[in-house]
C-alpha positions as CSV (number, residue, x, y, z in Angstrom):
1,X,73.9,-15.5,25.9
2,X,71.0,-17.1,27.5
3,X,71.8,-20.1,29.7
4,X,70.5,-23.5,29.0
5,X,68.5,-23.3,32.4
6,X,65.7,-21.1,30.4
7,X,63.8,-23.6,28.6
8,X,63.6,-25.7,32.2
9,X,62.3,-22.2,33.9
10,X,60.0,-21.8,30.8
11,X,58.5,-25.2,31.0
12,X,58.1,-24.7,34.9
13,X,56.3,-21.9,34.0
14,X,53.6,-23.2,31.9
15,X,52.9,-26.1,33.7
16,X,52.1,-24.3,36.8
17,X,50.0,-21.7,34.4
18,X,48.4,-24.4,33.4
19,X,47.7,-25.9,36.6
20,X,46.3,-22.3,37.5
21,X,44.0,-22.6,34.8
22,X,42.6,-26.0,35.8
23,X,42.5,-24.5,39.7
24,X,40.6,-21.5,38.3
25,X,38.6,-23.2,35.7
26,X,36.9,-25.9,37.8
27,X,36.3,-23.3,40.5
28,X,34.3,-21.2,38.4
29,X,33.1,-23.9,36.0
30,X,34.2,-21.9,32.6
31,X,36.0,-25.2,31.4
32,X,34.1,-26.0,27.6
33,X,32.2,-28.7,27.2
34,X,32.9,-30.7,24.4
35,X,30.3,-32.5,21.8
36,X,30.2,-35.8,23.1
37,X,29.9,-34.5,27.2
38,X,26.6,-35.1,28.9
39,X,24.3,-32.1,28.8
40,X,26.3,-30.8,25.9
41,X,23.5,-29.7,23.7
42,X,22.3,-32.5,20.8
43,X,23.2,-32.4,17.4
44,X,20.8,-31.5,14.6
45,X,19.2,-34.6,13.0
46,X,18.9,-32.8,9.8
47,X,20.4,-29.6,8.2
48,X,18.8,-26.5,7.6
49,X,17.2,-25.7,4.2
50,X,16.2,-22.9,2.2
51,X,15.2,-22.5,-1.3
52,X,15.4,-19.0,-3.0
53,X,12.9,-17.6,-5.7
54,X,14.0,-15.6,-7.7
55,X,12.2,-14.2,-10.3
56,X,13.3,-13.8,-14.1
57,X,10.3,-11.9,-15.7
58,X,10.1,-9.0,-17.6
59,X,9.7,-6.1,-15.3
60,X,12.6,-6.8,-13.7
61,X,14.8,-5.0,-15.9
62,X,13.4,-1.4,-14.4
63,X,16.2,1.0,-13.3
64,X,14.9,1.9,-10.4
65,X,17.0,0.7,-7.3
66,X,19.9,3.2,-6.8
67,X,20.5,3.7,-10.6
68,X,20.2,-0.7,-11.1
69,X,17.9,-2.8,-12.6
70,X,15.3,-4.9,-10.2
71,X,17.8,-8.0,-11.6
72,X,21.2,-6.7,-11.0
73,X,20.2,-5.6,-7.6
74,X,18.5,-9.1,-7.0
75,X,21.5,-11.1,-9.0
76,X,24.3,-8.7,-6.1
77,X,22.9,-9.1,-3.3
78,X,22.1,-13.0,-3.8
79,X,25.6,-13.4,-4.5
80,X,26.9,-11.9,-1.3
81,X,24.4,-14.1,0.4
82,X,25.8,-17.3,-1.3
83,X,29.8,-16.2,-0.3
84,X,28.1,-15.6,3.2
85,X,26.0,-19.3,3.4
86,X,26.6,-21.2,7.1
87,X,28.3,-24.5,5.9
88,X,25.8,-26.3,7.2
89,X,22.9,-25.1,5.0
90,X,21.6,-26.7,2.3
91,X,20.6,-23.9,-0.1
92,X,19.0,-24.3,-3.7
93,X,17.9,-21.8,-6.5
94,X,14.7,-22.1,-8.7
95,X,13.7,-19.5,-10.9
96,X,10.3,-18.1,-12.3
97,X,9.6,-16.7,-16.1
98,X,13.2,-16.8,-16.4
99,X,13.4,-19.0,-19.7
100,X,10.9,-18.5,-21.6
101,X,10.9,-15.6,-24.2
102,X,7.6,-15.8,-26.3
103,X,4.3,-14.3,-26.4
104,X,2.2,-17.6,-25.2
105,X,1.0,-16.7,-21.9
106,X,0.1,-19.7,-21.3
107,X,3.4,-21.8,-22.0
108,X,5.1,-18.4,-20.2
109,X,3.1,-19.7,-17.2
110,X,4.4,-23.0,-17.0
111,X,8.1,-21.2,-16.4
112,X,9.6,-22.4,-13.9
113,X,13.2,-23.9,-13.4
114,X,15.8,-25.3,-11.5
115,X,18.9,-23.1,-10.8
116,X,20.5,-24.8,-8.2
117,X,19.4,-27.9,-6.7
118,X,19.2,-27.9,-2.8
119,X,21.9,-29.3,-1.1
120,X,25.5,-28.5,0.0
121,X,26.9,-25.6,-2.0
122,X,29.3,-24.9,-4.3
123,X,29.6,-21.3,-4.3
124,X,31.5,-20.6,-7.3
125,X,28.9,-22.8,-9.5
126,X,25.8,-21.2,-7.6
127,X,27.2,-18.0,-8.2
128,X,27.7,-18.5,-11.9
129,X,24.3,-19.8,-11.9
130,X,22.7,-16.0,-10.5
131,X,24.6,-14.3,-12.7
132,X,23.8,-15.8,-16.3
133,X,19.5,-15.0,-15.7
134,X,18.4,-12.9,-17.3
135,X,14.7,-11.1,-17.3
136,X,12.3,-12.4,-19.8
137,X,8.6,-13.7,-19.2
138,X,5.7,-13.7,-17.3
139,X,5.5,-14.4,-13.4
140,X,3.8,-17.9,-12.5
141,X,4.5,-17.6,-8.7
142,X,1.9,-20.2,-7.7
143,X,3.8,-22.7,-9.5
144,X,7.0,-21.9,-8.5
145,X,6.2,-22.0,-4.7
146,X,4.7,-25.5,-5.5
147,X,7.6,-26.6,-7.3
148,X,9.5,-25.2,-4.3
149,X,8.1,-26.9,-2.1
150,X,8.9,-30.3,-3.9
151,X,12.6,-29.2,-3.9
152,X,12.5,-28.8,-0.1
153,X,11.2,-32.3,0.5
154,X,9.8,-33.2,3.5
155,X,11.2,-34.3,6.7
156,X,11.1,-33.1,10.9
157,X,12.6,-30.2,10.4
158,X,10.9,-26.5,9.3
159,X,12.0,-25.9,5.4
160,X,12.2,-22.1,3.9
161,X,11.5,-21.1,0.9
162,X,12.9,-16.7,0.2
163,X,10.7,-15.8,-2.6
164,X,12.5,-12.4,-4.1
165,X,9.8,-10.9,-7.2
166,X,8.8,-7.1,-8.5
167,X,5.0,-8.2,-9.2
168,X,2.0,-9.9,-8.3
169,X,1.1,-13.3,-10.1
170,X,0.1,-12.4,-13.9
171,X,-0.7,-16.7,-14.6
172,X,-3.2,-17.1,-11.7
173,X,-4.9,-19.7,-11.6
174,X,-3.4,-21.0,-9.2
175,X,-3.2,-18.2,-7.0
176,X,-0.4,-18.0,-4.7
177,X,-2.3,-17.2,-1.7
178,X,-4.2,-20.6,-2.2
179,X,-1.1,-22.1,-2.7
180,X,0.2,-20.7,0.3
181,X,-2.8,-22.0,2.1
182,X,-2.4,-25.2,0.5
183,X,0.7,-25.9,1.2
184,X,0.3,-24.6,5.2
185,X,-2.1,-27.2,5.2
186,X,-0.2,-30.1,4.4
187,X,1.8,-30.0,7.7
188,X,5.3,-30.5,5.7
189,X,6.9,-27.8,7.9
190,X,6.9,-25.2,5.0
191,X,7.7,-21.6,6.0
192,X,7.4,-18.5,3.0
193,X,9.4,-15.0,3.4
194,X,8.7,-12.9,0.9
195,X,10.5,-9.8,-0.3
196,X,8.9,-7.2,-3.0
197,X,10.9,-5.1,-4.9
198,X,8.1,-3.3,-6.2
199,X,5.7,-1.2,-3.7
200,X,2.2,-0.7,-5.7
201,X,-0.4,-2.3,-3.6
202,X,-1.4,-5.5,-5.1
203,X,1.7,-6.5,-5.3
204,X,2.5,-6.2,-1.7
205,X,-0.8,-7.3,-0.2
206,X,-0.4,-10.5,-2.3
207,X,3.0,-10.6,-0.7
208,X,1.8,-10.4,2.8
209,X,-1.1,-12.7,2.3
210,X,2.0,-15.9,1.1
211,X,3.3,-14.5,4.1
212,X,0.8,-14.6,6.3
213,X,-0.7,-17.9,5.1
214,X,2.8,-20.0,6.3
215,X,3.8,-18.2,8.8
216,X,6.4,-16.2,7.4
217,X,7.5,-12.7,7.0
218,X,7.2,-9.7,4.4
219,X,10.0,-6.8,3.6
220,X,9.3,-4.2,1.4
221,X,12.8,-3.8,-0.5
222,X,14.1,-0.3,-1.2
223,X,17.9,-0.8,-1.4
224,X,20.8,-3.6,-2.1
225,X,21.8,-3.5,1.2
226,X,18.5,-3.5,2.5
227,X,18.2,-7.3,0.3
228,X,21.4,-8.4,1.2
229,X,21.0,-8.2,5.2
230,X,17.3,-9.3,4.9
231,X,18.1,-12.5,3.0
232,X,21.6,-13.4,5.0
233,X,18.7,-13.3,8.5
234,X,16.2,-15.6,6.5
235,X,19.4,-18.1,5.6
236,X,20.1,-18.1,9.0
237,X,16.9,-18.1,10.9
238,X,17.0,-21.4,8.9
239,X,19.4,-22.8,11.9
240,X,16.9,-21.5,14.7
241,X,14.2,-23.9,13.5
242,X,13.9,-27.4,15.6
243,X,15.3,-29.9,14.8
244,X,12.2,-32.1,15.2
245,X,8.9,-29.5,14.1
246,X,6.0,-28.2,15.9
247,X,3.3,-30.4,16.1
248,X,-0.1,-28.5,15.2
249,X,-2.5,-28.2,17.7
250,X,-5.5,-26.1,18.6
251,X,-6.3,-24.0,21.9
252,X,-10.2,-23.4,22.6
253,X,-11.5,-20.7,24.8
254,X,-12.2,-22.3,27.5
255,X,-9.8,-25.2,29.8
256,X,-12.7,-27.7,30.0
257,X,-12.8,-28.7,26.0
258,X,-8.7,-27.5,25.8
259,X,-6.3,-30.1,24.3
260,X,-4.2,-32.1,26.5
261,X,-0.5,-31.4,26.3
262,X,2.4,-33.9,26.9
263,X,5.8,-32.2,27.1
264,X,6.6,-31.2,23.6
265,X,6.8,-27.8,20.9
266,X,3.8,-26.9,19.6
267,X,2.5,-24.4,17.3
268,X,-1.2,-22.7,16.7
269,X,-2.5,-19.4,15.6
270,X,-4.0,-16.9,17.6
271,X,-6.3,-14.3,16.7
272,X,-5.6,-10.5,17.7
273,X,-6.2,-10.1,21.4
274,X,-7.6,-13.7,21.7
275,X,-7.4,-16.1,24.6
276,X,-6.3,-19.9,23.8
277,X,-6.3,-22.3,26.4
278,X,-4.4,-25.7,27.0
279,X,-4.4,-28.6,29.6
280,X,-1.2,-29.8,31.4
281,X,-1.6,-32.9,33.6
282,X,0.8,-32.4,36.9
283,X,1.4,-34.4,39.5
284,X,2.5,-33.9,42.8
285,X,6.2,-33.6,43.1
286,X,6.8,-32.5,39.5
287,X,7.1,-28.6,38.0
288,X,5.4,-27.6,35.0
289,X,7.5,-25.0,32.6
290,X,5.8,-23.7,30.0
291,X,7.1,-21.0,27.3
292,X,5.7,-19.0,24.6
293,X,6.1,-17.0,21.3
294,X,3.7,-15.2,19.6
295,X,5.3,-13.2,16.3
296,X,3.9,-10.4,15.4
297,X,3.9,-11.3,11.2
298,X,2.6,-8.3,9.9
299,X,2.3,-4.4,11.0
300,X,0.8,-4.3,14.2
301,X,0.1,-0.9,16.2
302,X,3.0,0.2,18.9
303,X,1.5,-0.9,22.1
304,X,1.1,-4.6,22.6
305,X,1.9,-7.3,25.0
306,X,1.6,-11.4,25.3
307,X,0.3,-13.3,28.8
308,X,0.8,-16.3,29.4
309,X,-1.2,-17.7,32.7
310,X,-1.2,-21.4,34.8
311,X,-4.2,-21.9,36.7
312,X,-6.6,-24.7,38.4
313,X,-9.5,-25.7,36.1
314,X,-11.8,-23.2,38.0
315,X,-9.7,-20.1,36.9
316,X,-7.8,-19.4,40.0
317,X,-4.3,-18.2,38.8
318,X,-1.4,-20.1,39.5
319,X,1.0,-17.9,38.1
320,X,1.5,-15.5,35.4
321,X,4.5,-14.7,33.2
322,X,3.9,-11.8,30.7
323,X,5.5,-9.6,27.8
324,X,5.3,-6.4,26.5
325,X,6.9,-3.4,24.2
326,X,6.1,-0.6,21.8
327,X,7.8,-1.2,18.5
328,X,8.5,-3.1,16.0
329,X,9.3,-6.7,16.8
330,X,10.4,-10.0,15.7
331,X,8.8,-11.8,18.4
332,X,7.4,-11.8,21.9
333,X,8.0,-14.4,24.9
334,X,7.1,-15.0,28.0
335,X,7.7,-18.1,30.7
336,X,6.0,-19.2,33.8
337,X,7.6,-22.1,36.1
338,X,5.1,-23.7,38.7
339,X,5.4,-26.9,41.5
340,X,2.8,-29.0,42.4
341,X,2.5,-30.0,46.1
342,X,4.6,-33.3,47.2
343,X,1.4,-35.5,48.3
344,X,0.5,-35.4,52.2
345,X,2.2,-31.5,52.0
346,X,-0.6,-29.6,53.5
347,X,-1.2,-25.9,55.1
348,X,-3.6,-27.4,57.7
349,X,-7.0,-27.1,56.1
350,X,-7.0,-30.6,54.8
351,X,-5.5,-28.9,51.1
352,X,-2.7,-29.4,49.6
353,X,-0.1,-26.4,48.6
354,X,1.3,-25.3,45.4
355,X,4.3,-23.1,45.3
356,X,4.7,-21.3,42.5
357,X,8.4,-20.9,40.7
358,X,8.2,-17.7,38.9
359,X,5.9,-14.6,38.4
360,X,3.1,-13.4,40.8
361,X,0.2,-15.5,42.4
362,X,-0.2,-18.5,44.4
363,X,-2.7,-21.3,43.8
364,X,-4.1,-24.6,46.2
365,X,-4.0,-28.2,45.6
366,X,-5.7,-31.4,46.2
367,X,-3.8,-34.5,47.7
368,X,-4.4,-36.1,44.1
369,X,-2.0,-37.9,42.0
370,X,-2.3,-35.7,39.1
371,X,-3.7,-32.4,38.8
372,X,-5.1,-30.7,35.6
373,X,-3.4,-27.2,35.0
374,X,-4.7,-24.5,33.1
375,X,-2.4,-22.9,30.5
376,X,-4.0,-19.4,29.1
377,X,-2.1,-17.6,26.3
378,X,-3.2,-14.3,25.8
379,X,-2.2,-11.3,23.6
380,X,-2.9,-7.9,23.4
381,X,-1.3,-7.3,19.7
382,X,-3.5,-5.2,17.2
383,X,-3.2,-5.0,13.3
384,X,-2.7,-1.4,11.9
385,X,-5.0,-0.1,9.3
386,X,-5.7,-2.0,6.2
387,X,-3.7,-4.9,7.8
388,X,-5.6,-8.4,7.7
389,X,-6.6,-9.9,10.7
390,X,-6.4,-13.5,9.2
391,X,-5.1,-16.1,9.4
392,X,-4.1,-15.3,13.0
393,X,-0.5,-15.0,14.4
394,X,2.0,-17.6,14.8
395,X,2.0,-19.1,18.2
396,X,4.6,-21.5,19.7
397,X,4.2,-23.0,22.7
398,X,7.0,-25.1,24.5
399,X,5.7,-27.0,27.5
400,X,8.3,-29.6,30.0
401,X,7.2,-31.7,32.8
402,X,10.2,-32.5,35.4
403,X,10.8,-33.2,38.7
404,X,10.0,-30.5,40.9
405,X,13.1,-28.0,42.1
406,X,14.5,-28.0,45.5
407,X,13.3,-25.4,47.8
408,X,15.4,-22.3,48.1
409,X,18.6,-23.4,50.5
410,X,18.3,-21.1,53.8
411,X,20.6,-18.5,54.9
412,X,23.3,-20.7,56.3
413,X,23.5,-23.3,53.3
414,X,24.0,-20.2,51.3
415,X,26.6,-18.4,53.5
416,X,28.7,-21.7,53.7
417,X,28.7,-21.8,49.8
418,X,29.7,-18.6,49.8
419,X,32.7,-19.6,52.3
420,X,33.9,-21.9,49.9
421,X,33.6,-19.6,47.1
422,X,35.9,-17.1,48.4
423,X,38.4,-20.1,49.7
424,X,38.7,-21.0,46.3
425,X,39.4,-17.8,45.0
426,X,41.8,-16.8,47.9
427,X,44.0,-19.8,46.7
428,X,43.5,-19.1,43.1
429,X,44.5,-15.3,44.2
430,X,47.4,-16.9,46.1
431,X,48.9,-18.9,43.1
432,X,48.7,-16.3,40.6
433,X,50.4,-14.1,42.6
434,X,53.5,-16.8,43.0
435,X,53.1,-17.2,39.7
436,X,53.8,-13.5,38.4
437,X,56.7,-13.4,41.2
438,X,58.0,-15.9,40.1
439,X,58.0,-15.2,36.5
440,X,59.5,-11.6,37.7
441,X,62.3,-13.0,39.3
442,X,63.2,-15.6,36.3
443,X,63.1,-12.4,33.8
444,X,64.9,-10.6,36.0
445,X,68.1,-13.7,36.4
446,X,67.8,-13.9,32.9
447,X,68.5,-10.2,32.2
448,X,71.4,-10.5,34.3
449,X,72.6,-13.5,32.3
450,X,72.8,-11.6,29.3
């Protein structure tokens, strides 16, 4: 029979385990943060969206995905997708040439519904939805991107639309690439994926060109699986956008006509092995950090790399941050961190120095209260045969302007954190091991007990 002294021991116990934790925790900072903490990161002013295409015409009733119809395969793997939605997505369904069953192209071409609205999901009712189209008309995809588009709404925050169809555009005008274009232009923060389930050629280049045109991505379907995983990444790459947008801009070729950058996102297009430039005022006492993306949106040959380069407005490199692989990729990023000179710091020749944070190089400075920098993106990407060069790839550029960091702490100031470091986990070593003894002995006295 256990004595009534066990529950005191047991309490003893976890309060001194959870003083241990606390010792250990605050040592080695691995306490979490919670929402409403300082530096705890912000929440999302708006949730994600995505709208999904799919489309109901004729030709998708071809057996020819692993013994299934183009629909059923389309109708599976969109329900998976649906049981597999983040909660916080908002996630509609329109349909194209899905309701119409006549022999009027040109009231076939107005066909576009619907589904499922965008907004928070019931998955039963979405699911019900998928499964009760069935293939029947043409294929107005123009339209439906427009009407897509409209579903989406606008706001600050990047909006998908997952266009899933076997065929090019049979109702053009419009065509969908001009729609693409079109509705890139209208700086609503619209993004296009598409995904063919078809692989003749017209098809697919008019796939890559919707693609291309917004910024988005193409996959060449040839299994369920293959649909199911592509379109669960799309959903969810809806959650990586920002939750403010890109603001557009335009680098030139040269820093003396570049736009002027206050910290911010932005986003441009860069040609195939082009240089774009962008000015960054500094002034002494602060850092510039600067970050960018360039995605490769198409099929690009193996060996390719991205640059991104600080320097002073007559070329001299301030530092350099760079990139590189040899397959396929979903994106490639580089940094660069640099400190402009605290006024009156000078190396003796009457300049002013400038340290740089990260990568190779070293650059001089002026006694000024602001100096221009020089930010030079650079790739070295090329498109694979029959690829198109245009419009050029997506570019995001993330620039900050902050106080400059503290200089490296010398040997000693490091050694003495070190010291305390090990104090701290000497004691923590010390009271776990009276801990465990202790908790040996207490098992042991209870043993005895019974």
């Amino acid at each position: 029979m256990i004595t009534t002294t066990t529950p005191r021991r047991t309490a003893r116990a976890a309060a001194l385990l959870g003083a241990l934790t606390i010792v250990v925790g605050t040592a080695l900072g691995t306490l979490p943060a919670h929402a409403d903490e300082p530096g705890a990161p912000p929440a999302a002013t708006e949730a994600p969206k995505v709208d999904l295409i799919l489309d109901g015409s004729g030709s998708m009733r071809t057996i020819d995905i692993q013994g299934k119809s183009r629909m059923e395969v389309a109708q599976q793997s969109i329900s998976e997708v649906i049981d597999a939605l983040p909660e916080e997505t908002e996630f509609g369904i329109r349909t194209l040439g899905a309701t119409y069953p006549g022999n009027d192209q040109k009231e076939g071409c107005k066909d576009t519904q619907q589904l499922y609205p965008v907004g928070k999901t019931n998955k039963v009712e979405a699911k019900t939805a998928v499964a009760t189209v069935r293939p029947t008309g043409w294929t107005p995809i123009g339209i439906a991107l427009r009407a897509a588009a409209q579903d989406l709404g606008t706001g600050p925050t990047t909006r998908r639309i997952v266009l899933i169809t076997d065929g090019e555009d049979t109702c053009a005008p419009p065509d969908p690439c001009d729609v693409a274009r079109e509705l890139a232009s209208q700086g609503i923060h619209l993004v296009v994926d598409t995904l063919g389930l078809a692989h003749d050629d017209k098809t697919r280049q008019q796939l890559i060109c919707i693609a291309n045109a917004t910024g988005g991505t193409f996959t060449d379907v040839r299994s369920q699986d293959q649909l199911t995983e592509r379109v669960k990444q799309l959903v969810e790459r809806a959650q990586d956008t920002h939750t403010v947008a890109p603001a557009k801009v335009t680098g030139t070729d040269r820093c003396a006509d570049a736009p002027v950058l206050s910290p911010g996102v932005y986003t441009d297009r860069e040609k195939f092995s082009e240089h774009r430039v962008y000015r960054v005022p500094v002034k002494a006492g602060e850092e510039l950090r600067a970050s960018v993306s360039v995605t490769p949106d198409r099929a690009v040959a193996r060996d390719y790399g991205v640059l991104l380069q600080a320097t002073d407005t007559s070329g001299q490199e301030l530092v350099r941050g760079s990139d590189a692989g040899s397959g396929r990729t979903d994106v490639a990023s580089t940094g660069v961190r640099w400190s402009a000179a605290e006024d009156g710091d000078d190396d003796g020749d009457g300049s002013a120095s400038a340290s740089p944070s990260k990568g190779s190089g070293s650059g001089s400075g002026s006694k000024s209260t602001a100096r221009t920098v020089c930010l030079v993106v650079s790739n070295s990407f090329a498109a694979q045969a029959g690829v198109q060069a245009d419009p050029g790839l997506p570019l995001e550029l993330t620039v900050d302007v902050a106080a400059a960091s503290p200089a490296p702490d010398g040997p000693a100031m490091g050694l003495g954190r070190g010291w305390i470091l090990l104090g701290v986990l000497t004691l923590a070593g010390l009271l776990a091991g009276l801990l465990f003894g202790w908790l040996a002995r207490w098992r042991i006295a209870v043993w005895r007990e019974n």
